[in-house]
mmCIF file of the N, C-alpha and C atoms, coordinates in Angstrom:
data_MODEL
# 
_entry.id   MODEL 
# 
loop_
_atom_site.group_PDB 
_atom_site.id 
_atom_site.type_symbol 
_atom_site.label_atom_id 
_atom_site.label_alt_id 
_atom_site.label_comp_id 
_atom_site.label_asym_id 
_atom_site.label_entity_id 
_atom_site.label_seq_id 
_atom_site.pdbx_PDB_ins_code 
_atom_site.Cartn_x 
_atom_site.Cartn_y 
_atom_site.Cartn_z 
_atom_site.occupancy 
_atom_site.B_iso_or_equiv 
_atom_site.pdbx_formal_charge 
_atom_site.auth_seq_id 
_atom_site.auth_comp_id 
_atom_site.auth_asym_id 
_atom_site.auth_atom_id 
_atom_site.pdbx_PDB_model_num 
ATOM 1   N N  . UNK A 1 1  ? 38.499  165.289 90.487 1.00 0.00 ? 1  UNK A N  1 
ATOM 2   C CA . UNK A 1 1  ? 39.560  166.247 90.754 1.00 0.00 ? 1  UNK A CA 1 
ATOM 3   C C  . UNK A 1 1  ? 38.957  167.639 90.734 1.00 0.00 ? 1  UNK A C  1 
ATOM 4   N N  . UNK A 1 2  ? 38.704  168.388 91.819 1.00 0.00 ? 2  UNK A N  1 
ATOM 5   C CA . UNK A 1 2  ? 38.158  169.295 91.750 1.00 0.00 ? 2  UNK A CA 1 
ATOM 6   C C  . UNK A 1 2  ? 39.142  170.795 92.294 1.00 0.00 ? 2  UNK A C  1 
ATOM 7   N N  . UNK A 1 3  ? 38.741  171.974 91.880 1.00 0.00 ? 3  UNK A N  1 
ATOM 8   C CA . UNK A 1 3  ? 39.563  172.887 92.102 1.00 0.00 ? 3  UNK A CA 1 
ATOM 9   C C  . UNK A 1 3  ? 39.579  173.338 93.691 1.00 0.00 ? 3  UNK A C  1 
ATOM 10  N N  . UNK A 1 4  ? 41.565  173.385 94.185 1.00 0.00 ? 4  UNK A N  1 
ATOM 11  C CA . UNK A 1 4  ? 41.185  174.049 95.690 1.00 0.00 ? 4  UNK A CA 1 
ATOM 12  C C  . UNK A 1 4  ? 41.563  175.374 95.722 1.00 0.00 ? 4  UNK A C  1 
ATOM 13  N N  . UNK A 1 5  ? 41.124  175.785 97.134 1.00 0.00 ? 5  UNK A N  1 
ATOM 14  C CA . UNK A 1 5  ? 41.031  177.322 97.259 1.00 0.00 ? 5  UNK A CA 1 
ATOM 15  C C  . UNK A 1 5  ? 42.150  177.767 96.904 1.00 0.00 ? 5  UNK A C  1 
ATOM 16  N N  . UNK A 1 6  ? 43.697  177.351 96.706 1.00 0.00 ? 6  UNK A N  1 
ATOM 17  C CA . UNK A 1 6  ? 44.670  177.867 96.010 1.00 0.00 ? 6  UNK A CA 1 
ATOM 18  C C  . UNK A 1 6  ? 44.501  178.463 94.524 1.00 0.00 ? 6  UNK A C  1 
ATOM 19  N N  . UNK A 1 7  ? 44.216  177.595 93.779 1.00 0.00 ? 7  UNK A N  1 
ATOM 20  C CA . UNK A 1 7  ? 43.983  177.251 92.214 1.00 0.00 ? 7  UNK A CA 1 
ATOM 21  C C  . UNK A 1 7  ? 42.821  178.749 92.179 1.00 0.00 ? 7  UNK A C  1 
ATOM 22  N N  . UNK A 1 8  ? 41.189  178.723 92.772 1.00 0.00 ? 8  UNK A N  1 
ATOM 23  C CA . UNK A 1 8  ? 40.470  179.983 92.880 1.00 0.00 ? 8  UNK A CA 1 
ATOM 24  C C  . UNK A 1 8  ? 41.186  181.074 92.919 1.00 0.00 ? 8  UNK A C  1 
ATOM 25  N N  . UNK A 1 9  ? 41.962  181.108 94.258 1.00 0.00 ? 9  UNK A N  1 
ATOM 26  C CA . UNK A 1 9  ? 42.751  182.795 94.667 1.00 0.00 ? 9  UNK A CA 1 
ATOM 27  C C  . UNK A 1 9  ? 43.038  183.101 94.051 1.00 0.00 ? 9  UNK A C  1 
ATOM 28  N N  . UNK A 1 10 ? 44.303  181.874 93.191 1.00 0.00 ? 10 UNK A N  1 
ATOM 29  C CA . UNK A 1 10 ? 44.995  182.496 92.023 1.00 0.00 ? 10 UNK A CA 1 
ATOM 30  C C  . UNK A 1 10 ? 44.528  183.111 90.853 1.00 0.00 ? 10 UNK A C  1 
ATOM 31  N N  . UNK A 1 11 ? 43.068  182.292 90.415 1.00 0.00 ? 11 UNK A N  1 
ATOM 32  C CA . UNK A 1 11 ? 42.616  182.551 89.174 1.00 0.00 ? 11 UNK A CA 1 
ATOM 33  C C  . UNK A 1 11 ? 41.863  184.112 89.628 1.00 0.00 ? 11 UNK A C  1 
ATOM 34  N N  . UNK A 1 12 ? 41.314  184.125 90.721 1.00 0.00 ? 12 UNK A N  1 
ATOM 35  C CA . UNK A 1 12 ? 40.999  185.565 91.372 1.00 0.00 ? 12 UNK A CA 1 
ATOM 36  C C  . UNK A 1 12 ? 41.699  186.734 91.172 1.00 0.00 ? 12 UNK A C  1 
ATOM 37  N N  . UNK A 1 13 ? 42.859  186.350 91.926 1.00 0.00 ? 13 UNK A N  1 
ATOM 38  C CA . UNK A 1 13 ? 44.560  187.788 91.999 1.00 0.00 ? 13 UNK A CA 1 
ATOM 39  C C  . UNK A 1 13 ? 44.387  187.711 90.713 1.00 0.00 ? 13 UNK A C  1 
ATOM 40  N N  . UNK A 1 14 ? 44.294  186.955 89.669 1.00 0.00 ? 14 UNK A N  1 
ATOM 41  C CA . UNK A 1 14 ? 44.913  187.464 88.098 1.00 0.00 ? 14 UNK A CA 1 
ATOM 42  C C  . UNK A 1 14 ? 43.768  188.301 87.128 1.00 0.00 ? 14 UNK A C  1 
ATOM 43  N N  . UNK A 1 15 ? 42.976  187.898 87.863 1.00 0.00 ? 15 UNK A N  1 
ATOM 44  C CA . UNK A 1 15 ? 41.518  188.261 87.215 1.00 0.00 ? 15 UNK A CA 1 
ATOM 45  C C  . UNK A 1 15 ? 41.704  189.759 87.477 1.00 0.00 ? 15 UNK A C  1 
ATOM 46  N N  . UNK A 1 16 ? 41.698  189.963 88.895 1.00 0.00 ? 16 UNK A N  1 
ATOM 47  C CA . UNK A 1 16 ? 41.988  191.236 89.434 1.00 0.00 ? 16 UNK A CA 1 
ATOM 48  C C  . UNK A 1 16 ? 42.883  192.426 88.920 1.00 0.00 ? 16 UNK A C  1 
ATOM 49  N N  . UNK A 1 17 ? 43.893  191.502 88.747 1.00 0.00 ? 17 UNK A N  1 
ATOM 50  C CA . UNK A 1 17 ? 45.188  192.051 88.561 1.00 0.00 ? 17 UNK A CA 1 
ATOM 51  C C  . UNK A 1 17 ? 45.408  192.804 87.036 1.00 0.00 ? 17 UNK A C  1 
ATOM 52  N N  . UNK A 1 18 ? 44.416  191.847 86.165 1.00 0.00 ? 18 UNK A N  1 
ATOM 53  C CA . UNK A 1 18 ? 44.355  192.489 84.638 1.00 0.00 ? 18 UNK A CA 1 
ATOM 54  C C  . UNK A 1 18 ? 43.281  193.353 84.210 1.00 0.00 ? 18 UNK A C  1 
ATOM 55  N N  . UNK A 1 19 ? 42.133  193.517 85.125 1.00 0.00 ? 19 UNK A N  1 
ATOM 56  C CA . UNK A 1 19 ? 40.980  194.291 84.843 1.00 0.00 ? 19 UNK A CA 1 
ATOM 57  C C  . UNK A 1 19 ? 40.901  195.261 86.007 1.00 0.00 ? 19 UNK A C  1 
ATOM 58  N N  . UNK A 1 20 ? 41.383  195.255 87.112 1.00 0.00 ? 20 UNK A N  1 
ATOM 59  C CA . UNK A 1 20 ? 40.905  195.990 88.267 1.00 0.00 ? 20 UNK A CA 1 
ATOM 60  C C  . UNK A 1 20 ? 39.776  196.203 88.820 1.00 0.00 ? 20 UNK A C  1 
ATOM 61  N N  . UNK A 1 21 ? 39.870  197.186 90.065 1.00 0.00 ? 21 UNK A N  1 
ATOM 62  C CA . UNK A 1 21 ? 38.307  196.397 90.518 1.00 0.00 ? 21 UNK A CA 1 
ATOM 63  C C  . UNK A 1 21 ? 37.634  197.769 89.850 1.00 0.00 ? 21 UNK A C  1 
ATOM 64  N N  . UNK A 1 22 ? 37.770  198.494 88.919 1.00 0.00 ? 22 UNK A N  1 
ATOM 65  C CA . UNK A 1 22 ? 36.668  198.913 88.841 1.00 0.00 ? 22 UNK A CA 1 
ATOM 66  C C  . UNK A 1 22 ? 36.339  198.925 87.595 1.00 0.00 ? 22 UNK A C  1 
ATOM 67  N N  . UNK A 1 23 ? 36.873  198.630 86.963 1.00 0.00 ? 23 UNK A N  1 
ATOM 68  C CA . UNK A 1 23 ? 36.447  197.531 85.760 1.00 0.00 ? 23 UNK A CA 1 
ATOM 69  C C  . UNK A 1 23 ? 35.155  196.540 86.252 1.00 0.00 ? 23 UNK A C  1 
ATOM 70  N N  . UNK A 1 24 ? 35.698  195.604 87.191 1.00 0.00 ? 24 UNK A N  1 
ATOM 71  C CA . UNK A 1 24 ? 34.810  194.240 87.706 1.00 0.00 ? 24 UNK A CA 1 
ATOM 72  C C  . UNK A 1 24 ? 33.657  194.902 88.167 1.00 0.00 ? 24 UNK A C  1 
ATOM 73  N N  . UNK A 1 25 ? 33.741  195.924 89.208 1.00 0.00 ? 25 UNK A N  1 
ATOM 74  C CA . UNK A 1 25 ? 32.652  196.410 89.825 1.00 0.00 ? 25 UNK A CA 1 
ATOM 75  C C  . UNK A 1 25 ? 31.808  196.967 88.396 1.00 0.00 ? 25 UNK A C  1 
ATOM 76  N N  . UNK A 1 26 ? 32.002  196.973 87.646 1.00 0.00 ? 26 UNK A N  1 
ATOM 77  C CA . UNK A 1 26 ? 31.102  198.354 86.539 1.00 0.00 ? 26 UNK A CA 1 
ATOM 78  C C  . UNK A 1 26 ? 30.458  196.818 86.404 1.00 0.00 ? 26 UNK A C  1 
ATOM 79  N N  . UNK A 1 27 ? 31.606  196.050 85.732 1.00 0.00 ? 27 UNK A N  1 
ATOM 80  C CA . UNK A 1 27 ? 31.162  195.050 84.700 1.00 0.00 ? 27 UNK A CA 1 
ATOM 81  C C  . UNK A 1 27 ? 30.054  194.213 85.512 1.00 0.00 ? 27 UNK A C  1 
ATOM 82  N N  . UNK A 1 28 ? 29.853  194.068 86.996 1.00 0.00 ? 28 UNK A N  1 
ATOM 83  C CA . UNK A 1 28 ? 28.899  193.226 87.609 1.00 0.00 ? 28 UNK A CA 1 
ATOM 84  C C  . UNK A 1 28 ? 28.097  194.172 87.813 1.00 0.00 ? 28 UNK A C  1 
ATOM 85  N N  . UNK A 1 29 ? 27.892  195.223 87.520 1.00 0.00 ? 29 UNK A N  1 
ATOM 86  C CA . UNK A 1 29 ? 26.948  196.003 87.786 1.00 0.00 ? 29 UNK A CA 1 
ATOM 87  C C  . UNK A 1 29 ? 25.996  196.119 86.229 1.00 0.00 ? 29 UNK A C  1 
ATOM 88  N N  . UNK A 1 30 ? 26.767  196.514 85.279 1.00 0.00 ? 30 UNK A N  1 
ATOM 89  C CA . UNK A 1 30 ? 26.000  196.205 83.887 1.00 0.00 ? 30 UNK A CA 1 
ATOM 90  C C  . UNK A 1 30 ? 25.445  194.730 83.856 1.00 0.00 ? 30 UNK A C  1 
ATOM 91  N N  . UNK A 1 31 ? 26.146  193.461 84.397 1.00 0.00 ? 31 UNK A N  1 
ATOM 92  C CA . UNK A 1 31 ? 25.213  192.372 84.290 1.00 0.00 ? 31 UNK A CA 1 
ATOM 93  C C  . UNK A 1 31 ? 24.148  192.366 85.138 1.00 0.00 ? 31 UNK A C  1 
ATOM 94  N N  . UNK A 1 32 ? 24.006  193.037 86.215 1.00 0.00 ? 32 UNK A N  1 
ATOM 95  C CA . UNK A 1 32 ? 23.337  193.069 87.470 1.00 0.00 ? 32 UNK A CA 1 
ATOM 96  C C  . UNK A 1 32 ? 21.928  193.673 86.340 1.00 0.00 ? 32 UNK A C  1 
ATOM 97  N N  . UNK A 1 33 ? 22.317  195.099 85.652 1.00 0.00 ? 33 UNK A N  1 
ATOM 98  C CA . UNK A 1 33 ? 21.234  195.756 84.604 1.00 0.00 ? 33 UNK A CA 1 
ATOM 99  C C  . UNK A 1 33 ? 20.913  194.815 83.901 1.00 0.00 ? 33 UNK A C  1 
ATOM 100 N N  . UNK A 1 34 ? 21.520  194.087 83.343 1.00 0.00 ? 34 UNK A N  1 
ATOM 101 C CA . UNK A 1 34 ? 20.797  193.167 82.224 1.00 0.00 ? 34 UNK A CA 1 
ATOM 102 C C  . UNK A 1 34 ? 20.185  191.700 82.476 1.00 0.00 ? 34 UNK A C  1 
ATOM 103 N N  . UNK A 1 35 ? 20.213  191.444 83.796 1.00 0.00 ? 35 UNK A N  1 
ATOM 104 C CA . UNK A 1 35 ? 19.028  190.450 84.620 1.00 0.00 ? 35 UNK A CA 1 
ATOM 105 C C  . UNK A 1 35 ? 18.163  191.149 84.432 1.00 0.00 ? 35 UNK A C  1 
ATOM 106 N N  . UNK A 1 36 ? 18.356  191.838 85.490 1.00 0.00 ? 36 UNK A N  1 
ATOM 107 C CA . UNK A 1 36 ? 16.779  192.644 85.601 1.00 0.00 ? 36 UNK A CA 1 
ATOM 108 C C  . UNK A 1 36 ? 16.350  193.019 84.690 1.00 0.00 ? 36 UNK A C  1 
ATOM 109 N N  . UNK A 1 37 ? 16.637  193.964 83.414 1.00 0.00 ? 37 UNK A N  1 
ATOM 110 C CA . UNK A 1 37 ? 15.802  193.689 82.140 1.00 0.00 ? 37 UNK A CA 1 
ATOM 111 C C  . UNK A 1 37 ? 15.285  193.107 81.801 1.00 0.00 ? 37 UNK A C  1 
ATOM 112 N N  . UNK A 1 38 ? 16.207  191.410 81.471 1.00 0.00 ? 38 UNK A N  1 
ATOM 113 C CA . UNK A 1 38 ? 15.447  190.147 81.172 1.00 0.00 ? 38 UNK A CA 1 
ATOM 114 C C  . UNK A 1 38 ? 14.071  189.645 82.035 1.00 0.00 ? 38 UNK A C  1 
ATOM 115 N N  . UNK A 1 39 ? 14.497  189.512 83.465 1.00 0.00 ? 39 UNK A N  1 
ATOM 116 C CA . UNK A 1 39 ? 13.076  189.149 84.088 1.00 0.00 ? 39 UNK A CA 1 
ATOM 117 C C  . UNK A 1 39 ? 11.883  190.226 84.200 1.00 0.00 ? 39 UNK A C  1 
ATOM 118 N N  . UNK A 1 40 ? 12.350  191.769 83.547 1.00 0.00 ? 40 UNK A N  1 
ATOM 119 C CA . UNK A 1 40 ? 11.098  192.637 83.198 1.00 0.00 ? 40 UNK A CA 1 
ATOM 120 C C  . UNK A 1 40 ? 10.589  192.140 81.809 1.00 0.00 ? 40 UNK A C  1 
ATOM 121 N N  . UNK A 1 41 ? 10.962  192.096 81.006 1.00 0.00 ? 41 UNK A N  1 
ATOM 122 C CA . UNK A 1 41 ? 10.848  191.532 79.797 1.00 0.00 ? 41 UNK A CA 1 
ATOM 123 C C  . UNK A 1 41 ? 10.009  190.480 79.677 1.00 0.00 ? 41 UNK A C  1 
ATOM 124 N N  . UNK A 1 42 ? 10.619  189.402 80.683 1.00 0.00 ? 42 UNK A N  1 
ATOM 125 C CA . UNK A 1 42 ? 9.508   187.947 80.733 1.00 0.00 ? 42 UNK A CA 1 
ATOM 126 C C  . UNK A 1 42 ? 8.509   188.278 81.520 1.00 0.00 ? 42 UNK A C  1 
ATOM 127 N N  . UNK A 1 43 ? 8.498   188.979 82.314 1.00 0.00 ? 43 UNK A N  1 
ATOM 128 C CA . UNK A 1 43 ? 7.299   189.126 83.239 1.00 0.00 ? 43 UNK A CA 1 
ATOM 129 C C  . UNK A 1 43 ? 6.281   189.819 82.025 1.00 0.00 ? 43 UNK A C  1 
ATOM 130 N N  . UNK A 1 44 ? 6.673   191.004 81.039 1.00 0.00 ? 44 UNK A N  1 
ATOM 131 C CA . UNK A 1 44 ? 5.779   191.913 80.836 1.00 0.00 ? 44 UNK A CA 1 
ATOM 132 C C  . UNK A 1 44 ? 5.462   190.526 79.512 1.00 0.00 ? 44 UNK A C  1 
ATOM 133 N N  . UNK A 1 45 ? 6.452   189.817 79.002 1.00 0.00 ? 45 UNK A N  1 
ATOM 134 C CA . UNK A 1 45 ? 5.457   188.610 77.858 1.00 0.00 ? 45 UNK A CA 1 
ATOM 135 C C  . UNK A 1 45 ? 4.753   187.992 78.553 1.00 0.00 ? 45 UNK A C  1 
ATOM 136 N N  . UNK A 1 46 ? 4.581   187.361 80.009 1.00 0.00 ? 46 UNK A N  1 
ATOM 137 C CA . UNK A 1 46 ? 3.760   186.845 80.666 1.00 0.00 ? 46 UNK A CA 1 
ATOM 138 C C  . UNK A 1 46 ? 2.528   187.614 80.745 1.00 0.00 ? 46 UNK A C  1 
ATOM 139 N N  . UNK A 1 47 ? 2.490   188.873 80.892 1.00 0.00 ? 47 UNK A N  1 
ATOM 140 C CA . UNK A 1 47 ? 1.545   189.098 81.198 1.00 0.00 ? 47 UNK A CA 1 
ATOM 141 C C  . UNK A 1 47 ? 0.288   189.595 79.617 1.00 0.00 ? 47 UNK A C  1 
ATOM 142 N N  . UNK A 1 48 ? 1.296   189.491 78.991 1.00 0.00 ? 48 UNK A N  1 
ATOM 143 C CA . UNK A 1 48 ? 0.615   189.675 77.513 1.00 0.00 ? 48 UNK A CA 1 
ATOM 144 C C  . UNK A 1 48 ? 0.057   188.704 77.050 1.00 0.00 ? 48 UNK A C  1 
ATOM 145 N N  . UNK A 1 49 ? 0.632   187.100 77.231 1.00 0.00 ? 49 UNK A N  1 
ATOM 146 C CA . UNK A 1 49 ? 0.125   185.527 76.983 1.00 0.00 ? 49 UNK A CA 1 
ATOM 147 C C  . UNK A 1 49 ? -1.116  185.685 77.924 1.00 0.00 ? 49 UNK A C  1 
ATOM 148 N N  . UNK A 1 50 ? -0.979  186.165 79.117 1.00 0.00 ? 50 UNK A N  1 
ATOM 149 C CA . UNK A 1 50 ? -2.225  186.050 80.402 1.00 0.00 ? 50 UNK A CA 1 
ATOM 150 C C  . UNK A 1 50 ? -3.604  186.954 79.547 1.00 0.00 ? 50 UNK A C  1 
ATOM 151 N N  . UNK A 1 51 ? -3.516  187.876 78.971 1.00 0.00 ? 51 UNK A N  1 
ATOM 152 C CA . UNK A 1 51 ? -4.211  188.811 78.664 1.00 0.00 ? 51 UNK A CA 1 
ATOM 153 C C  . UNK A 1 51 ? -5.526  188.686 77.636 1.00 0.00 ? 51 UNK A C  1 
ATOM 154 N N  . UNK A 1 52 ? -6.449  188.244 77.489 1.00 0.00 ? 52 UNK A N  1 
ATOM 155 C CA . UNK A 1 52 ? -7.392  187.953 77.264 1.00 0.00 ? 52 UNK A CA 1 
ATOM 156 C C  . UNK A 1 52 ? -7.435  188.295 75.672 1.00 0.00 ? 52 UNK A C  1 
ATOM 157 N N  . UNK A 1 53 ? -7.476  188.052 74.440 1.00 0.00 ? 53 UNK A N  1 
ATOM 158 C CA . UNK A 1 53 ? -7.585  188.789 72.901 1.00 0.00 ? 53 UNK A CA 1 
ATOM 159 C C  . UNK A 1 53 ? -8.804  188.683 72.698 1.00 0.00 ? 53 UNK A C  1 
ATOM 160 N N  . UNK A 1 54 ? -8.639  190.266 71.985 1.00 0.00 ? 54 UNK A N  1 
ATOM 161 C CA . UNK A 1 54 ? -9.985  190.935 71.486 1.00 0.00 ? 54 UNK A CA 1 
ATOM 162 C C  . UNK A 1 54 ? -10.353 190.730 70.290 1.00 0.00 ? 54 UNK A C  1 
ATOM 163 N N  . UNK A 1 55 ? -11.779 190.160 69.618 1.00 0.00 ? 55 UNK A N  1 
ATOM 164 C CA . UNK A 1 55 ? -12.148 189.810 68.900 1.00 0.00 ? 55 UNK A CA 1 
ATOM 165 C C  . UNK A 1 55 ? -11.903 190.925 67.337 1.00 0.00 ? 55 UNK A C  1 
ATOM 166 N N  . UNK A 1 56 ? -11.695 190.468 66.215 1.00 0.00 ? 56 UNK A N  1 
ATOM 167 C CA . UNK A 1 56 ? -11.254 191.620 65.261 1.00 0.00 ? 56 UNK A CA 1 
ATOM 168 C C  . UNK A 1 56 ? -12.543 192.268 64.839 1.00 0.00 ? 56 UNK A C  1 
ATOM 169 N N  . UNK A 1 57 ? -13.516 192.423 65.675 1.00 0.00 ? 57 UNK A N  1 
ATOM 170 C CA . UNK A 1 57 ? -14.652 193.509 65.295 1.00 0.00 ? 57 UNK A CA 1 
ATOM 171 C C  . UNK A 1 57 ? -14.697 194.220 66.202 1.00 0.00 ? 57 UNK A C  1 
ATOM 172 N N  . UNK A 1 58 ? -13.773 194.004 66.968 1.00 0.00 ? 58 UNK A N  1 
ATOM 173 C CA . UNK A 1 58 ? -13.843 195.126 67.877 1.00 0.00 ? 58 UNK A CA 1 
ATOM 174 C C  . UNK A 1 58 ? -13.303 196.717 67.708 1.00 0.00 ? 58 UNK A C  1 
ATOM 175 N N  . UNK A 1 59 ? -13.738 197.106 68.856 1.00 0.00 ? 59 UNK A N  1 
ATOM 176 C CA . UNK A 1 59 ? -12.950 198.774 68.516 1.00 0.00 ? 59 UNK A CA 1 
ATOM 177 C C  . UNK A 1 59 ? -11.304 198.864 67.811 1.00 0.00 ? 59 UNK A C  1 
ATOM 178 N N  . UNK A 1 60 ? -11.093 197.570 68.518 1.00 0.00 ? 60 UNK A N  1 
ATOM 179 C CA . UNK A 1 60 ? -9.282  198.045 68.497 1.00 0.00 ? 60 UNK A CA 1 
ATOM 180 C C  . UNK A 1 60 ? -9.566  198.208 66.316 1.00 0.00 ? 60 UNK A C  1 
ATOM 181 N N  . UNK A 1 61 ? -10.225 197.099 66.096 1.00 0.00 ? 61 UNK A N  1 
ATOM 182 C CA . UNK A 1 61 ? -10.086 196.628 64.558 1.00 0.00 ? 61 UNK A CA 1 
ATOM 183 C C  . UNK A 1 61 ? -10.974 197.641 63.439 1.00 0.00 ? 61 UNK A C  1 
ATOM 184 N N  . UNK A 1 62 ? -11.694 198.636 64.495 1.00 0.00 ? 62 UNK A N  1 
ATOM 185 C CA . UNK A 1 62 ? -12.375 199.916 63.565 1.00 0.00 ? 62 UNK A CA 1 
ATOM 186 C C  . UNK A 1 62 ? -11.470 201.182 63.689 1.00 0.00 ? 62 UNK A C  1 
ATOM 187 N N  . UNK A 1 63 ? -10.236 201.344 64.533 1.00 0.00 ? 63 UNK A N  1 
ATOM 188 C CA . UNK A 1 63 ? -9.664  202.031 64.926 1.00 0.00 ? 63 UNK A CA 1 
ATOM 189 C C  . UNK A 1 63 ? -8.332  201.730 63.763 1.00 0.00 ? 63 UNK A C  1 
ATOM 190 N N  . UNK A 1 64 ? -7.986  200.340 62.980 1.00 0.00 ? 64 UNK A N  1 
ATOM 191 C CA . UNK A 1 64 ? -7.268  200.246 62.475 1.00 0.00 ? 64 UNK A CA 1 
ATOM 192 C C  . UNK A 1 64 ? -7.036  199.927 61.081 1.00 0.00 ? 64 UNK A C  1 
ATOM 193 N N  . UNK A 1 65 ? -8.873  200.083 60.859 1.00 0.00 ? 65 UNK A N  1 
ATOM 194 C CA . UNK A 1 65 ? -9.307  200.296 59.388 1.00 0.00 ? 65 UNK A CA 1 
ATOM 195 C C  . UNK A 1 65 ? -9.585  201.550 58.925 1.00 0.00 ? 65 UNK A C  1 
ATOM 196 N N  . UNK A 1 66 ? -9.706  202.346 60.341 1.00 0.00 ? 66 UNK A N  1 
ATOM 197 C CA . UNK A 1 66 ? -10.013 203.746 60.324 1.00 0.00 ? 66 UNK A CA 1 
ATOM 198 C C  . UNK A 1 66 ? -8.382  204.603 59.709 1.00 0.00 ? 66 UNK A C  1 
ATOM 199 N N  . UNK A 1 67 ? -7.460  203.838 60.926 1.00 0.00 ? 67 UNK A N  1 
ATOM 200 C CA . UNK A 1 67 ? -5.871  204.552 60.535 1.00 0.00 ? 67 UNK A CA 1 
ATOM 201 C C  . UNK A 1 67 ? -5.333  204.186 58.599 1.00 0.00 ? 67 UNK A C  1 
ATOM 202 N N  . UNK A 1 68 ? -5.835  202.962 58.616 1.00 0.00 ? 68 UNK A N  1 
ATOM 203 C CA . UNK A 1 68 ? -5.278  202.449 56.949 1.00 0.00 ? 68 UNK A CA 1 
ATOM 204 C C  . UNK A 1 68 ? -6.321  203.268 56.190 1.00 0.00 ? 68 UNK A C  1 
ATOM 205 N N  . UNK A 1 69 ? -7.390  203.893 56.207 1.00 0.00 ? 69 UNK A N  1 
ATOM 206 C CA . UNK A 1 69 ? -8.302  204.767 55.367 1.00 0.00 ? 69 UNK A CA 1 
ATOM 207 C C  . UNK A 1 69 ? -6.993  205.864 55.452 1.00 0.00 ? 69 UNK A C  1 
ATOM 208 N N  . UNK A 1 70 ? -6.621  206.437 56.349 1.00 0.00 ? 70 UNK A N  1 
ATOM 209 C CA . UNK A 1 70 ? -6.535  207.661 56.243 1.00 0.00 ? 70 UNK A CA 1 
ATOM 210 C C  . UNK A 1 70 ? -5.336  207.789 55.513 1.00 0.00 ? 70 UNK A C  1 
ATOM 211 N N  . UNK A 1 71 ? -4.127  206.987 55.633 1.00 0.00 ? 71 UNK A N  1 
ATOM 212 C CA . UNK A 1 71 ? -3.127  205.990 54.811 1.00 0.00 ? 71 UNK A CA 1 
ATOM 213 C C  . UNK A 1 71 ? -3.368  206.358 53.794 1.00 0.00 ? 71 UNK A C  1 
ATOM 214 N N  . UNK A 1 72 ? -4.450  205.798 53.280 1.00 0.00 ? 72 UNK A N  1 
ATOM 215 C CA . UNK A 1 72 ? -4.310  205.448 52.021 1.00 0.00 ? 72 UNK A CA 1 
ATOM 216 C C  . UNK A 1 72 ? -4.678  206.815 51.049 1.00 0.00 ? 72 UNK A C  1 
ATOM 217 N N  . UNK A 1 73 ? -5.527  207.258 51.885 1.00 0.00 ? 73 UNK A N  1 
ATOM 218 C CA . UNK A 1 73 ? -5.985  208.950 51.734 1.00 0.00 ? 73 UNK A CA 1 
ATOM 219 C C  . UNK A 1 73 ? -4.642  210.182 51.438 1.00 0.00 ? 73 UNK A C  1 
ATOM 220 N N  . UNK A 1 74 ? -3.852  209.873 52.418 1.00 0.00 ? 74 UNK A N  1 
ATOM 221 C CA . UNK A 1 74 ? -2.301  210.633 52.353 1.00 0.00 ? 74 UNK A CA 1 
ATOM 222 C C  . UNK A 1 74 ? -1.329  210.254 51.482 1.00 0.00 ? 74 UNK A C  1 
ATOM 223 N N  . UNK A 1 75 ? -1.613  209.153 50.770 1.00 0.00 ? 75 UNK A N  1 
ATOM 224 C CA . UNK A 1 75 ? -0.476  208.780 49.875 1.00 0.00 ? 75 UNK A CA 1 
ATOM 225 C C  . UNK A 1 75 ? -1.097  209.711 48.764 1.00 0.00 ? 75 UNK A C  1 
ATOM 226 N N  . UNK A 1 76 ? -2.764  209.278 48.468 1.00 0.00 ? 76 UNK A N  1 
ATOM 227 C CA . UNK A 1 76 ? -2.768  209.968 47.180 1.00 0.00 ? 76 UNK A CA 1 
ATOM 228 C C  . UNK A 1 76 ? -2.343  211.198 46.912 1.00 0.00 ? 76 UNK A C  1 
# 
């Protein structure tokens, strides 16, 4: 038993009828923003999983024994 184009229209006109269209228009437009976020989002974790990790003797890891020296220097 599936729905016919009567049963849609109707549920349409009422949809319409209680939010207006520019309500609907905003509201498909904020979901429209928040796709596209999401597939920027997965793309930019994709490309972070793709991304090769740097060994912890590297610069990044003298750069961040260097920042916790100075840390620890400013508290005293």
């Amino acid at each position: 038993m599936g729905l016919s184009f009567w049963q849609i229209a109707i549920v349409v006109l009422l949809v319409v009828l209680l939010f207006g269209r520019g309500k609907l228009s905003a509201l498909m437009g904020d979901m429209a923003k928040g796709i596209k976020s999401f597939k920027a989002g997965m793309a930019e974790d994709d490309q972070l999983a793709s991304k090769p990790q740097e060994s912890a003797d590297g610069d990044d890891a003298k750069t961040v024994q260097a920042s916790a020296a100075k840390d620890e220097t400013a508290k005293s």
